[in-house]
C-alpha positions as CSV (number, residue, x, y, z in Angstrom):
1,X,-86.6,-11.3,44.7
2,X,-83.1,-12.7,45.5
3,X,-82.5,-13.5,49.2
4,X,-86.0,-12.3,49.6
5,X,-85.3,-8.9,50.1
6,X,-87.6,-6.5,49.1
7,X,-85.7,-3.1,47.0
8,X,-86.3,-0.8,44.7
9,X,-84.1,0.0,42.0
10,X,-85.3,3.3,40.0
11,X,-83.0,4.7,36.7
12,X,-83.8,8.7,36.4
13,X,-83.2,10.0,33.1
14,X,-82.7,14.0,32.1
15,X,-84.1,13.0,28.3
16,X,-85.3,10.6,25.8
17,X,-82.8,8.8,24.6
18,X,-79.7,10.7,27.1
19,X,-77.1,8.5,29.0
20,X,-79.2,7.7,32.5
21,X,-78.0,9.4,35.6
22,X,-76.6,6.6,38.6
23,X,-79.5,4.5,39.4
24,X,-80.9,5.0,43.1
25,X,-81.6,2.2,44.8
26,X,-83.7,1.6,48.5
27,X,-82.8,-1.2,50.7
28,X,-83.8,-1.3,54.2
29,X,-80.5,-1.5,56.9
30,X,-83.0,-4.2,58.6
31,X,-82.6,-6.1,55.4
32,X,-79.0,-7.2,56.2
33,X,-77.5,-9.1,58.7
34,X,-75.3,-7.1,60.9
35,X,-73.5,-9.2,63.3
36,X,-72.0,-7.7,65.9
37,X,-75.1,-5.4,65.6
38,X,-73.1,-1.9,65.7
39,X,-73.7,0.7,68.3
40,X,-75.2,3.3,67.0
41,X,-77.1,2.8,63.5
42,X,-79.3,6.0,61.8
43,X,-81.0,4.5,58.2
44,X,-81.3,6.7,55.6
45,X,-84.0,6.3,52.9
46,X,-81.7,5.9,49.4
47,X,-78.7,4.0,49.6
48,X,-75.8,3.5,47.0
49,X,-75.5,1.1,44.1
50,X,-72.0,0.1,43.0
51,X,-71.2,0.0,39.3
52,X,-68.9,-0.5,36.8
53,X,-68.4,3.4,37.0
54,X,-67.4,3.9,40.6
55,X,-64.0,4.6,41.8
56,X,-62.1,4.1,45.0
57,X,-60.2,6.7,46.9
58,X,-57.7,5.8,49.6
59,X,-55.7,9.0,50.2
60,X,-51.7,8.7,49.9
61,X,-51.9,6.6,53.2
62,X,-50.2,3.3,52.0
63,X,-52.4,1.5,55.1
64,X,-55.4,2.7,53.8
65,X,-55.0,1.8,50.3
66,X,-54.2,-1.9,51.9
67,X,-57.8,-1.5,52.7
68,X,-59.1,-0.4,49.7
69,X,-57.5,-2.8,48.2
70,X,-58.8,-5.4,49.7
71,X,-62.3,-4.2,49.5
72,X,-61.7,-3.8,45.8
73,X,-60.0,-8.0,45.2
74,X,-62.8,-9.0,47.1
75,X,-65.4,-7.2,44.8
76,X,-64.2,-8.1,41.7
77,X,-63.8,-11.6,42.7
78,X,-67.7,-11.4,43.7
79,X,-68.9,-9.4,40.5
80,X,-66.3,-9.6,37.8
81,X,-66.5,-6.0,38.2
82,X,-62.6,-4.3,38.1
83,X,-63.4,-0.7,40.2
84,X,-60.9,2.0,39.2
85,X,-58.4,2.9,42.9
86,X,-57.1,6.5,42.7
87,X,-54.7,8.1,45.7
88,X,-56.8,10.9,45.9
89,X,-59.1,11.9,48.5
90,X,-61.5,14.1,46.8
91,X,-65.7,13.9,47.3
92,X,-66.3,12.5,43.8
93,X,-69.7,11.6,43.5
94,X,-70.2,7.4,42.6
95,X,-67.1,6.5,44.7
96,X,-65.8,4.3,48.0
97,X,-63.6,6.2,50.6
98,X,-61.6,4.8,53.0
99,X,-60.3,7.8,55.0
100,X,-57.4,7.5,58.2
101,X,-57.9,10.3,60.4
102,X,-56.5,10.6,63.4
103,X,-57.8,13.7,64.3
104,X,-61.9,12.4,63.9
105,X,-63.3,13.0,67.5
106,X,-66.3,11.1,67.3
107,X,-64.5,8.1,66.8
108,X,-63.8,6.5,70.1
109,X,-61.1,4.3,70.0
110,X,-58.5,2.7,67.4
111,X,-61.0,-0.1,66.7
112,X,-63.8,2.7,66.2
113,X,-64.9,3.5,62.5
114,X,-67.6,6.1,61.0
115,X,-69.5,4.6,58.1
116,X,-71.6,6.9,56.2
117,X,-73.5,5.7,52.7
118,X,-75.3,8.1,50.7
119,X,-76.6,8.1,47.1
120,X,-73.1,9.7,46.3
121,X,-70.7,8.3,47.6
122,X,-69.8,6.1,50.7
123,X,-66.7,6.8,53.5
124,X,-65.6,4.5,56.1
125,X,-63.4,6.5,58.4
126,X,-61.5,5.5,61.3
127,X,-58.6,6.7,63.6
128,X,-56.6,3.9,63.4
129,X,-56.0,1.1,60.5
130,X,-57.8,-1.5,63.1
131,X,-60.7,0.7,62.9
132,X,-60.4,0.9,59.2
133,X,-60.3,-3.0,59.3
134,X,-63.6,-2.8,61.7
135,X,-65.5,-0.7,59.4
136,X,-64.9,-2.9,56.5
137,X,-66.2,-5.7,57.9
138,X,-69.8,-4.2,58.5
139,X,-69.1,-2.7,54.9
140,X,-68.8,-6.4,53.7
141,X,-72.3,-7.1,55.9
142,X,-74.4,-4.8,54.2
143,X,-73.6,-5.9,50.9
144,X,-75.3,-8.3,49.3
145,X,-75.0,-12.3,50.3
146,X,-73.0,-12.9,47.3
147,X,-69.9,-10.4,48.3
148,X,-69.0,-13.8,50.4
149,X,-66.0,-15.9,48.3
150,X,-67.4,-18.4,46.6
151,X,-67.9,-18.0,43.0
152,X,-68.4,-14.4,40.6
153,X,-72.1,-13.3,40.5
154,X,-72.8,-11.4,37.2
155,X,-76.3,-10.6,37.9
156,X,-76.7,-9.1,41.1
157,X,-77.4,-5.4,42.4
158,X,-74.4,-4.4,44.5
159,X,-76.9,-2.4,46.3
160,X,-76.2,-0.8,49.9
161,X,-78.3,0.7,52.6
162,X,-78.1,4.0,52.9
163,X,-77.0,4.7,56.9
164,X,-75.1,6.4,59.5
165,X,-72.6,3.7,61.8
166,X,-70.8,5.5,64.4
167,X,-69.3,2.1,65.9
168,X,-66.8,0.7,68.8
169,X,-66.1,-2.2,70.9
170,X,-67.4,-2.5,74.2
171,X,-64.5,-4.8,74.8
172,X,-61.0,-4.3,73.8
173,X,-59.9,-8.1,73.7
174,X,-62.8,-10.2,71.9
175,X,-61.0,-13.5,71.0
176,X,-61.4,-17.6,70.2
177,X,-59.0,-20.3,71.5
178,X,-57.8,-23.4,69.3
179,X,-56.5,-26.3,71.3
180,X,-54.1,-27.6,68.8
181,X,-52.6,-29.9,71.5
182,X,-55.1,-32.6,71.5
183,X,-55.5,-33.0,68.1
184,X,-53.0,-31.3,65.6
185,X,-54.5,-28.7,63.2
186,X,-52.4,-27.3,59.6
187,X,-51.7,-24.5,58.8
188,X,-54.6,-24.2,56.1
189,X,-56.7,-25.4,58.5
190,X,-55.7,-22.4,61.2
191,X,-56.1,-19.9,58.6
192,X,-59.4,-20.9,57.4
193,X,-60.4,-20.2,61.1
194,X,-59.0,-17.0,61.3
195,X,-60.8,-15.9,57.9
196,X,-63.9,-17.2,59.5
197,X,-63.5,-15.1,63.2
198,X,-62.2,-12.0,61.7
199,X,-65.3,-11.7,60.1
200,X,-67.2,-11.0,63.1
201,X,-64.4,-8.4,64.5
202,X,-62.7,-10.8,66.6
203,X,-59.2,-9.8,67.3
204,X,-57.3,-12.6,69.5
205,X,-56.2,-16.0,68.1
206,X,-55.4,-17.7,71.4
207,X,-53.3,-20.5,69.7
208,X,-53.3,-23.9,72.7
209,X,-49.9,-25.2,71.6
210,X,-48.8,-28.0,74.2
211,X,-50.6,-30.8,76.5
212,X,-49.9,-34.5,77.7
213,X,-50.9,-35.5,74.0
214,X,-48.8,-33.6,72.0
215,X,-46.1,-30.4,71.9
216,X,-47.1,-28.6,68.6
217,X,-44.4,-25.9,68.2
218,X,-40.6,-26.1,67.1
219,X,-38.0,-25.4,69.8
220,X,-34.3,-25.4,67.9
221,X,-32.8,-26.1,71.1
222,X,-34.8,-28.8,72.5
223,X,-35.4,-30.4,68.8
224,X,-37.2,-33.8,70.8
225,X,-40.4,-32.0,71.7
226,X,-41.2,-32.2,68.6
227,X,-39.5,-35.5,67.3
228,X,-41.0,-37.6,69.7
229,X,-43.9,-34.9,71.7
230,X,-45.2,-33.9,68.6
231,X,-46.0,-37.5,67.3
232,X,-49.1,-38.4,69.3
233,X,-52.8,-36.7,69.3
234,X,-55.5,-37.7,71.4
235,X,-57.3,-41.4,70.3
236,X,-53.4,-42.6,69.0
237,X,-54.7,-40.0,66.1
238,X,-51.5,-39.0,63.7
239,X,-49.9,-35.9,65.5
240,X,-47.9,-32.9,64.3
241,X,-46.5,-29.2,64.9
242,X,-45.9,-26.2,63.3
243,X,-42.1,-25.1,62.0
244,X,-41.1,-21.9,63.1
245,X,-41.8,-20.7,59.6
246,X,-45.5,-22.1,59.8
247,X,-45.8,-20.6,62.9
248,X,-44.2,-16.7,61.6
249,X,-47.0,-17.6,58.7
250,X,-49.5,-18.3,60.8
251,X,-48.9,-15.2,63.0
252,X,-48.5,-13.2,59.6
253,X,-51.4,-14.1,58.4
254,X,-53.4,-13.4,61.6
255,X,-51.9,-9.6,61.4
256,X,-53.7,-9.1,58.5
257,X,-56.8,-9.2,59.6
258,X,-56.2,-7.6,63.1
259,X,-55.8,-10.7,65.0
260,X,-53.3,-11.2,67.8
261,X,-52.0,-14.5,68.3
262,X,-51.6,-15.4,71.8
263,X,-49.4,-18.8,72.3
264,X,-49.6,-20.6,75.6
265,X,-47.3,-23.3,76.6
266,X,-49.3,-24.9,79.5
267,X,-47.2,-25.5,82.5
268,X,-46.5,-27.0,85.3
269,X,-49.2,-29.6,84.5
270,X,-50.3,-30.7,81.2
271,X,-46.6,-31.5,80.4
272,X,-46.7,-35.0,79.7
273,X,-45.4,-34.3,75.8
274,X,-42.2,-32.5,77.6
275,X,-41.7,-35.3,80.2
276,X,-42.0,-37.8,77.4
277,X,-39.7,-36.1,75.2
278,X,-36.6,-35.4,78.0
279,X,-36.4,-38.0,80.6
280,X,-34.5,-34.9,82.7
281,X,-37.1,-33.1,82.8
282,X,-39.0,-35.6,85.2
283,X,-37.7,-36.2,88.9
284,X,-36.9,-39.6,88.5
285,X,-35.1,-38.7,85.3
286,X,-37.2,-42.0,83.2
287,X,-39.1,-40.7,80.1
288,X,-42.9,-40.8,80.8
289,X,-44.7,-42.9,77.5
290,X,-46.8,-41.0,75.1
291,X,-50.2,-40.4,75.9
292,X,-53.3,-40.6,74.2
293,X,-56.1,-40.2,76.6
294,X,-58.4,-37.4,78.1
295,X,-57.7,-37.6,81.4
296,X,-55.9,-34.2,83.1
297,X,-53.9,-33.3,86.0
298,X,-51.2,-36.1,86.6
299,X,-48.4,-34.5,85.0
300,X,-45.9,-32.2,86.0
301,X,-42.6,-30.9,85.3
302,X,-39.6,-31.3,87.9
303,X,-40.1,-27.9,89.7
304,X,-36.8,-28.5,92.1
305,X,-34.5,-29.0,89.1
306,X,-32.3,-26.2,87.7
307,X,-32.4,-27.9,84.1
308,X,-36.4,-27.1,84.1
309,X,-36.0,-23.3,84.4
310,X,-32.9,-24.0,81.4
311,X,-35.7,-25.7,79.4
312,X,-38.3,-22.8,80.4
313,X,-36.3,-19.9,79.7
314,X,-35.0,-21.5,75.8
315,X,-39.0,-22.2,75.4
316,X,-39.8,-18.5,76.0
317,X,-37.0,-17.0,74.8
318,X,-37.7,-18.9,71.0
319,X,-41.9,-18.4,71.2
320,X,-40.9,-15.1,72.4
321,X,-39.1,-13.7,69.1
322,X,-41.8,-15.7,67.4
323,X,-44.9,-13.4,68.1
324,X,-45.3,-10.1,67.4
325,X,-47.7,-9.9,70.5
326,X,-47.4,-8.4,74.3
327,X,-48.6,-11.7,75.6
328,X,-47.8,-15.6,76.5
329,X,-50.0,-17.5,77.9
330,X,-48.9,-20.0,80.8
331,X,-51.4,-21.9,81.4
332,X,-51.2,-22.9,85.0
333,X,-54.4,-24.9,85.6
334,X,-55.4,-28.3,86.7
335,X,-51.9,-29.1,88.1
336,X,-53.0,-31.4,90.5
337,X,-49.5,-33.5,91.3
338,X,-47.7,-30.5,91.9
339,X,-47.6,-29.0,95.2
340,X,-49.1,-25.5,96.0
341,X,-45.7,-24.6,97.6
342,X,-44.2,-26.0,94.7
343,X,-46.6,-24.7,92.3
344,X,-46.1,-21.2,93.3
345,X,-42.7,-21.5,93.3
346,X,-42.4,-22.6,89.5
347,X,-45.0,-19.9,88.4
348,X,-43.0,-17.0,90.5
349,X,-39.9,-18.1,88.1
350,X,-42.2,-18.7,85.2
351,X,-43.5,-15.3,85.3
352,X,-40.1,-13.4,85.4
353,X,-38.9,-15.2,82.3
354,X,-41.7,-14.1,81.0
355,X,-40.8,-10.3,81.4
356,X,-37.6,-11.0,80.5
357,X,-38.0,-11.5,77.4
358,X,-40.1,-8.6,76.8
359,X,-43.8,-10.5,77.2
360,X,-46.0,-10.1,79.4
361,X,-48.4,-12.9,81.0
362,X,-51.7,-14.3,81.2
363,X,-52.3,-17.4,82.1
364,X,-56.2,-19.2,83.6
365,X,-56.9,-18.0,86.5
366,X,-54.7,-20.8,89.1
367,X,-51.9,-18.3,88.7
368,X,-53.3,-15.9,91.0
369,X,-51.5,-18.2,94.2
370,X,-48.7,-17.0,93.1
371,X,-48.5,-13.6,93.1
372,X,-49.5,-11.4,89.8
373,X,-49.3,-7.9,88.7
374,X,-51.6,-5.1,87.1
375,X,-49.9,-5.9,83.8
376,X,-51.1,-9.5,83.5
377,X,-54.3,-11.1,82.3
378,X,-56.2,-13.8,84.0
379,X,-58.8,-15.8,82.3
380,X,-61.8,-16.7,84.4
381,X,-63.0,-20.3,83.2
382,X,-64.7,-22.2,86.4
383,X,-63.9,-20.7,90.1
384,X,-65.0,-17.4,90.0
385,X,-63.7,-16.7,94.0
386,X,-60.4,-17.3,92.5
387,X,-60.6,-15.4,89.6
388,X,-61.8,-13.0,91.8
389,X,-58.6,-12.8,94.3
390,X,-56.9,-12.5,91.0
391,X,-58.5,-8.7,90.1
392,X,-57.9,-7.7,93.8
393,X,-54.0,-8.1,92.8
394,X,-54.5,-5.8,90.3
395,X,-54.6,-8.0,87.2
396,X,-56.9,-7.3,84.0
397,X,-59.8,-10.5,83.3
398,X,-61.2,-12.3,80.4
399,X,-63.9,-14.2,80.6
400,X,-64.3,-17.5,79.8
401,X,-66.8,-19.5,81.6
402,X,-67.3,-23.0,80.7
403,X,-70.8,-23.3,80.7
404,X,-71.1,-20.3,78.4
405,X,-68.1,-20.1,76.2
406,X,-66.3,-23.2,75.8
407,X,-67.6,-24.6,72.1
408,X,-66.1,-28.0,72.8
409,X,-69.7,-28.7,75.3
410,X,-72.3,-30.4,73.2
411,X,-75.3,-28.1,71.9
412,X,-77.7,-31.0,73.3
413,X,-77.5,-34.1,74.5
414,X,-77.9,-35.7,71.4
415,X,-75.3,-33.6,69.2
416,X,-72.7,-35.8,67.4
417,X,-69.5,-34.6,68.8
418,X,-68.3,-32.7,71.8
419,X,-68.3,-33.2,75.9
420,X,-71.0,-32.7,78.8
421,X,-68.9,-31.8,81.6
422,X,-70.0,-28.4,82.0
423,X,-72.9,-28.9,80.9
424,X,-74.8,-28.8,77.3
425,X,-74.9,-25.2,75.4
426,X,-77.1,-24.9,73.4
427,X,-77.1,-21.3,71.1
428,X,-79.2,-19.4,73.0
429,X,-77.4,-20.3,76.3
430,X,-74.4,-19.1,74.6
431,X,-75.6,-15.8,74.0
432,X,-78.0,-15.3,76.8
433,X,-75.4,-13.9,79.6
434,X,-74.1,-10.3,80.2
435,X,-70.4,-10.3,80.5
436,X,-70.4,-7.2,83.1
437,X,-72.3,-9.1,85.8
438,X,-70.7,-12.1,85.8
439,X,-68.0,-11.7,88.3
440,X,-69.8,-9.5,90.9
441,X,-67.0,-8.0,93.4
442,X,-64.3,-7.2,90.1
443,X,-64.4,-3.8,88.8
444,X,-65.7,-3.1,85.2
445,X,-63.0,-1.8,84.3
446,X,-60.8,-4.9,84.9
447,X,-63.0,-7.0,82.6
448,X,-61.4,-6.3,79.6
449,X,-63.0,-8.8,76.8
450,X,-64.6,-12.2,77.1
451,X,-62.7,-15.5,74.9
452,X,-64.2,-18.8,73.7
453,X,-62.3,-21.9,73.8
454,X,-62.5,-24.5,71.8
455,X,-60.8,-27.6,73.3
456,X,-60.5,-30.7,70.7
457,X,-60.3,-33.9,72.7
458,X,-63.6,-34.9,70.1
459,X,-62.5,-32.5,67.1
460,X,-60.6,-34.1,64.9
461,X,-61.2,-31.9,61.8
462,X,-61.9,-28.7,60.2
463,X,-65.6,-29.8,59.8
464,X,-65.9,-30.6,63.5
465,X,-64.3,-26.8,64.3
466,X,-67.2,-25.0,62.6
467,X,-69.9,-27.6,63.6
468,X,-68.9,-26.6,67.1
469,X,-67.9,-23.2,66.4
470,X,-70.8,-21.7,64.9
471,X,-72.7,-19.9,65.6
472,X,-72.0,-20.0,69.1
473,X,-68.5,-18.3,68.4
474,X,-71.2,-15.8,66.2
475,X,-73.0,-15.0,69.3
476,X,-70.0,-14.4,71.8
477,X,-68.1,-11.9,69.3
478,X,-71.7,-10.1,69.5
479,X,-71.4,-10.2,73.6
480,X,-67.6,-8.7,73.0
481,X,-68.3,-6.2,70.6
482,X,-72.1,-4.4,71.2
483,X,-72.8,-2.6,74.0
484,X,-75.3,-4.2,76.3
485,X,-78.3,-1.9,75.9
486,X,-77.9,-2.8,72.2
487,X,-77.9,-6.5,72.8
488,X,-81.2,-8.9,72.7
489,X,-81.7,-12.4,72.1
490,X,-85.0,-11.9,69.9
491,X,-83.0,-9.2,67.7
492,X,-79.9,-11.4,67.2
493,X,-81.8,-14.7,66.8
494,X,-83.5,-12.9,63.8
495,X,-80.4,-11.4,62.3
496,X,-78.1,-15.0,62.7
497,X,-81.2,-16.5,60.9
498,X,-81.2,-14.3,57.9
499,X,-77.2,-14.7,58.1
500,X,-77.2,-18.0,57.7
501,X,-77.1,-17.8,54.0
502,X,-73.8,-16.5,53.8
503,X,-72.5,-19.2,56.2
504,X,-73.8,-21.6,53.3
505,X,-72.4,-19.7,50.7
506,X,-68.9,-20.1,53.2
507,X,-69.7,-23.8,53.2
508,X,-69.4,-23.5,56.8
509,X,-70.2,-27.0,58.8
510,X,-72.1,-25.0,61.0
511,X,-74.8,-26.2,63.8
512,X,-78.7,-26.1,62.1
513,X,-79.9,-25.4,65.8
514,X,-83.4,-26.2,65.4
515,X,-84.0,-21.9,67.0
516,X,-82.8,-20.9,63.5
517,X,-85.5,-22.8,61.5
């Protein structure tokens, strides 16, 4: 049978020759690929079949019928079937619900939902319209393979398992980083990523917009960052940068599918874009030359100079009204040239600019020297003692630790594309680590999500993205998401094979680890 799953199908009729009743139809919850497996998952034995005849109720709530709308495009594109949406919120029998409720105490959270298919009907309820978003996504995951956009399917069963989800995060920030510093990616190119995360409930876009090879965002009032920053890319590669109209797009576009976009401006090092593009900005006041290479840690800006905090203050003040988010990341590591006196200085001043523009910071886990509060985030990538001194101030942690989460390390040694220097990760190294234990002497309830960077030094394309991406990215929004006593290697190995399919159907360039054969 199609994808080799096994159902039955069975038309009862009240009499010879009589319109039949709505077929029944039995398909195992095992028989999809639910990824991030949800928390708490009761099968029932008859599911519900979709058909030409069932309608969609969204309530009078305008963000619910967004929802249903989108469930509704996305299945007619699929199955050339047009469902009839009403702005009702009756129990019809043969119909889709997508129910806000505020009031529903057994969902946890905003990003909680309650998804409940019977023969009848099926309801995906949720506090919060990010919960709505949630539910939809494993609504999407237990329909068939051929719900995924590709081309219309006239011949399928739109068959779905009948079960009970009662779902919600373990963490609240589950999120990807895309170093478009290195190597310049479009705007097409950004969104095709996002369509691609958001699938598997990830809800930060942490966007790397400036290095020593290139500045990638428009600043009106320092227009040569991106005249003359924005013109290199790592390998003398063509360069580039995003308008601030690309970037509202991009931002935008994000919001729509409950994505945050998090911009950092890396600073004091990994500035050599800025020192290129103002000679002021350097202590000697002479231009640095573009650069091109891989090497880190030699660049820094002028921390004694009044005109740098001029420079700092228009940067944030612009990316500030640009992003709809509570956050900007600062960067802060690997500023070797700049003194720690000095170094702490420029981050004290960084940081208040920060909050005065309404923001608040996060930054990789360096910042700690120099002094942070409760309200910012620090992202654990390689010392964990210093990440560590960073919770004792008070400060909230993602996790990001190179030999686990950073997708720009080869799978193997023998991989096409990507670096060694944390070592090779292969898929089930990716997956095989528990986020709670990792950073022994910081409380829980300070770890607040786990983020996987993607650095591009060696990507210098959308097919490179996903060949590195996936499915390592797969695993870690699996780590974010499901609880831990929920989590296994065996059981997700076996699902991210049978999901494979749909990443095909995506024409996704993703990894073939030999595991998933």
């Amino acid at each position: 049978m199609k994808n080799h799953i096994s159902y039955i199908v069975i038309l009862l009729y009240l009499c010879v020759g009589c319109t039949p009743e709505k077929a029944q139809i039995s398909i195992p919850v095992a028989a999809r690929s639910l990824i991030p497996y949800p928390n708490e998952v009761i099968p029932a034995d008859q599911g519900f079949l979709i058909d030409a005849n069932t309608t969609i109720y969204a309530g009078t709530n305008l963000e619910s019928q967004a929802i249903a709308q989108q469930f509704s495009s996305r299945f007619t594109k699929a199955s050339g079937i047009t469902l009839v949406s009403v702005n009702e919120s009756k129990l019809a029998t043969n119909s889709i619900h997508f129910v806000l409720d505020s009031a529903a105490k057994e969902i946890t959270n905003d990003e909680g939902y309650l998804l409940k298919i019977t023969p009848d009907r099926m309801i995906v309820r949720a506090k919060a319209m990010p919960g709505l978003y949630m539910g939809l996504q494993t609504l999407f995951q237990l329909l068939p393979d051929e719900i995924e956009p590709d081309a219309m399917h006239t011949d399928i069963v739109w068959g779905v398992p009948g079960v009970t989800i009662n779902d919600a995060p373990q963490y609240a920030y589950r999120g990807a980083m895309l170093d478009v510093a290195r190597h310049f990616f479009s705007v097409k190119d950004v969104k095709r990523y996002i369509d691609l995360i958001a699938s598997y409930k990830i809800n930060k876009l942490h966007l790397h917009l400036t290095d020593d090879q290139g500045w990638r965002i428009e600043i009106k009032s320092w227009p040569k960052l991106t005249e003359i920053g924005g013109t290199s890319a790592v390998g003398g590669d063509q360069g580039g940068f995003y308008t601030q109209a690309e970037y509202r797009d991009i931002v935008a576009y994000a919001k729509l599918h409950h994505i945050t976009i998090i911009p950092e401006i890396d600073m004091p090092g990994h500035t050599n874009a800025a020192l290129a593009s103002y000679p002021a900005l350097n202590c000697d006041g002479i231009a640095r030359p573009l650069y091109t290479g891989m090497k880190v840690g030699f660049s820094t800006l002028c921390v004694d100079k009044e005109l740098t905090y001029k420079f700092l203050d228009d940067v944030i003040r612009e990316l500030a009204s640009l992003t709809d988010g509570d956050y900007i990341h600062l960067g802060g590591d690997e500023s070797h040239v700049t003194s720690k006196q000095d170094y702490n200085v420029f981050l004290t001043k960084a940081q208040a600019i920060v909050k005065k523009y309404g923001k608040n910071v996060m930054g990789w886990e360096d910042i700690q020297s120099a002094g942070i509060s409760d309200e910012t985030i620090i992202q654990h990538w390689t010392n964990a003692d210093i990440a560590t001194l960073g919770a004792k101030q008070g400060a909230s942690v993602v996790l990001s630790p190179a030999p686990k989460t950073y997708l720009d390390m080869k799978y193997s040694k023998d991989t096409k594309i990507g670096l060694t220097w944390a070592g090779v990760t292969p898929i089930d190294n990716a997956y095989a680590w528990n986020p709670a234990s990792l950073l022994k002497d910081v409380p829980a309830s300070q770890i607040i999500g786990i983020e996987s960077p993607l650095w591009t030094e060696t990507v210098v394309d959308m097919e490179a993205i996903e060949y590195l991406a996936f499915p390592r990215l797969i695993g870690h929004a699996e780590l974010g998401w499901t609880q831990e006593k929920n989590r296994s290697w065996e059981s997700y190995l076996k699902r991210l094979k049978s999901h494979q399919n749909r990443l095909k159907i995506r024409k996704v360039n993703y990894y073939q680890s030999p595991l998933l054969e």
